[in-house]
C-alpha positions as CSV (number, residue, x, y, z in Angstrom):
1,X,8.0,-9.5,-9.6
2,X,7.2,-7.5,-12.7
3,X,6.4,-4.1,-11.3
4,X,10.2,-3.1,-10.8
5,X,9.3,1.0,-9.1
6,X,7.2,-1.3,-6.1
7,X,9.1,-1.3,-2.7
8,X,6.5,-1.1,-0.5
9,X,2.5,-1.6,-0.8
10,X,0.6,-2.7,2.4
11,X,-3.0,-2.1,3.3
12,X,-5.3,-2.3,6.7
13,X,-9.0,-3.7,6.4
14,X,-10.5,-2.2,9.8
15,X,-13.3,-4.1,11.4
16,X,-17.1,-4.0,11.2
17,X,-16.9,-1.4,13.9
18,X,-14.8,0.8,11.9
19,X,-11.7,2.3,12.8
20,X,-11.1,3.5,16.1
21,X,-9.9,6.8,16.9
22,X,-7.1,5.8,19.2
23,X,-5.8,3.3,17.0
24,X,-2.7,3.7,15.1
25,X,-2.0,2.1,11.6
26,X,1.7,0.7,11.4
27,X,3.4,-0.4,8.5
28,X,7.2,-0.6,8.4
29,X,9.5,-1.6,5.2
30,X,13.2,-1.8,4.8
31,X,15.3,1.1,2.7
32,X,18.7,-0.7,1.5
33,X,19.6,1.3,-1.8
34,X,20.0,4.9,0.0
35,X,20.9,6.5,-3.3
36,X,17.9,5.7,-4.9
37,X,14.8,8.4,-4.1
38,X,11.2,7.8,-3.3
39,X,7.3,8.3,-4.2
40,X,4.8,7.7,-1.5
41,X,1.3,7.6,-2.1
42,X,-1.9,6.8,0.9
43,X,-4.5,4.6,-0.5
44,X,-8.0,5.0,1.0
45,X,-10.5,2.7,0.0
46,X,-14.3,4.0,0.8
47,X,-17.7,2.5,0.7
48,X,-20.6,4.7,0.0
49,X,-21.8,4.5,3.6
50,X,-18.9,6.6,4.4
51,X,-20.1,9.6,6.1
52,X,-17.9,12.3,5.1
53,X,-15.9,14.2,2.2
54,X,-13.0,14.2,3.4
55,X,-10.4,12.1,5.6
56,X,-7.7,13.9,8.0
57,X,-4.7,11.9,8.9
58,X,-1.9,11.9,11.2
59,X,1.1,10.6,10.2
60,X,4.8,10.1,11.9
61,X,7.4,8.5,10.3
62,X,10.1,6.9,12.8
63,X,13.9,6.6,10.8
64,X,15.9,3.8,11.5
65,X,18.5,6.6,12.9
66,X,17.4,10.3,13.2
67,X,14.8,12.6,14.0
68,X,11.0,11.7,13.9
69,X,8.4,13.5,11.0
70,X,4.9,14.1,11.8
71,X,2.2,15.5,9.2
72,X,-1.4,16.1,9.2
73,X,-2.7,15.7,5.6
74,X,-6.1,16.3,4.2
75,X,-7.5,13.3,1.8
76,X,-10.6,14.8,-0.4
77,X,-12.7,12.0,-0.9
78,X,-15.8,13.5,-2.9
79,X,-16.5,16.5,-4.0
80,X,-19.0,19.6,-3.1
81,X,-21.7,17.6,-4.7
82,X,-21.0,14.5,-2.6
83,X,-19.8,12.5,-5.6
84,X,-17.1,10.2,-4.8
85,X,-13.3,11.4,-6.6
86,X,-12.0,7.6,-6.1
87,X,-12.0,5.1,-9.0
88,X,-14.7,2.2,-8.5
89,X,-17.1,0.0,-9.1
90,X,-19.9,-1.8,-7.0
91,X,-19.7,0.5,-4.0
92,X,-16.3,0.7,-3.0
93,X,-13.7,3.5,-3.8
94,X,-10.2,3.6,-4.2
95,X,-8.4,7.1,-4.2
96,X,-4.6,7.5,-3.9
97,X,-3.0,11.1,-3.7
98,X,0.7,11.2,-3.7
99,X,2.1,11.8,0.1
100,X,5.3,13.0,-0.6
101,X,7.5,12.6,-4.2
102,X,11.1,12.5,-4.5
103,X,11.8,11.3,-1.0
104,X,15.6,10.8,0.3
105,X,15.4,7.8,2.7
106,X,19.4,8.7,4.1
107,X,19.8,6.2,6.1
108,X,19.4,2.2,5.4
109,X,17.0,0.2,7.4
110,X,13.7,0.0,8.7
111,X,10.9,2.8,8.8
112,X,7.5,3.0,10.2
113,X,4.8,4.7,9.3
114,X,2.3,5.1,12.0
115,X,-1.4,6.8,10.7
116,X,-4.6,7.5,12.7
117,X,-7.1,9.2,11.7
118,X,-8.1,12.8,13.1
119,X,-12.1,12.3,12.6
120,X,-14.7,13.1,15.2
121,X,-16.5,9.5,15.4
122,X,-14.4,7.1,17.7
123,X,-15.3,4.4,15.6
124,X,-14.5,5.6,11.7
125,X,-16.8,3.4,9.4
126,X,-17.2,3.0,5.5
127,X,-13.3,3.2,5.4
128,X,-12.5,-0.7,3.9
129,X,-8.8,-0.2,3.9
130,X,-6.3,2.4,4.6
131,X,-2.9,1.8,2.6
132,X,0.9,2.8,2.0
133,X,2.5,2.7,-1.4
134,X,6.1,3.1,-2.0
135,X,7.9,3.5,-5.3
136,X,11.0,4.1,-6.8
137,X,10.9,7.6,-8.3
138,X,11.7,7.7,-12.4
């Protein structure tokens, strides 16, 4: 209740086998002030077993009304040196980058995101959550 900008801030915790490559991340929230705009940010939490520098997602965002949007979006996760850009403590990671900022959601109601990953390994490990923040923008 005291952190008025929240509307949205959901998270996945994939399974000891990691996440698989087929398998699509959903979160849906509802938009009911339309005159209001947006600030989305992805949330990746990492251990330091993860195997790579970088995550690629896909993302598609279904309107309640209206034409779908697809992106593919690069998260850096650590840099040339392999040090890890998130914030953390005790082996896990947490790095946010903002998605899109200022976002016009035109049309009340529910949208989805849906995310997978676009890594080689069919079972993604050393990712602890994978998550979807939405604000009010200032």
């Amino acid at each position: 209740g005291c952190d008025q900008k929240r509307v949205f801030d959901s998270y996945y915790k994939p399974g000891k086998e990691g996440w698989p490559v087929d398998s699509l991340v959903t979160f849906s929230f509802g938009i009911e002030n339309t005159t209001r705009n947006h600030d989305l940010y992805l949330n990746i939490r990492n251990d330091k077993d993860y195997e790579f520098s970088n995550l690629w997602l896909f993302i598609k965002i279904i309107p309640p009304r209206g034409e779908v949007m697809t992106d593919t979006i690069q998260m850096v996760l650590a840099d040339p040196s392999g040090r890890w850009l998130g914030k953390g403590f005790t082996g896990i990671y947490h790095s946010s980058i903002p998605y899109r900022t200022n976002v016009f959601f035109p049309v009340p109601g529910e949208y989805i995101f849906e995310i997978r990953h676009g890594m080689r390994p069919q079972g993604l490990r050393g990712l602890t959550h994978v998550g979807l923040l939405v604000e009010n923008a200032r």
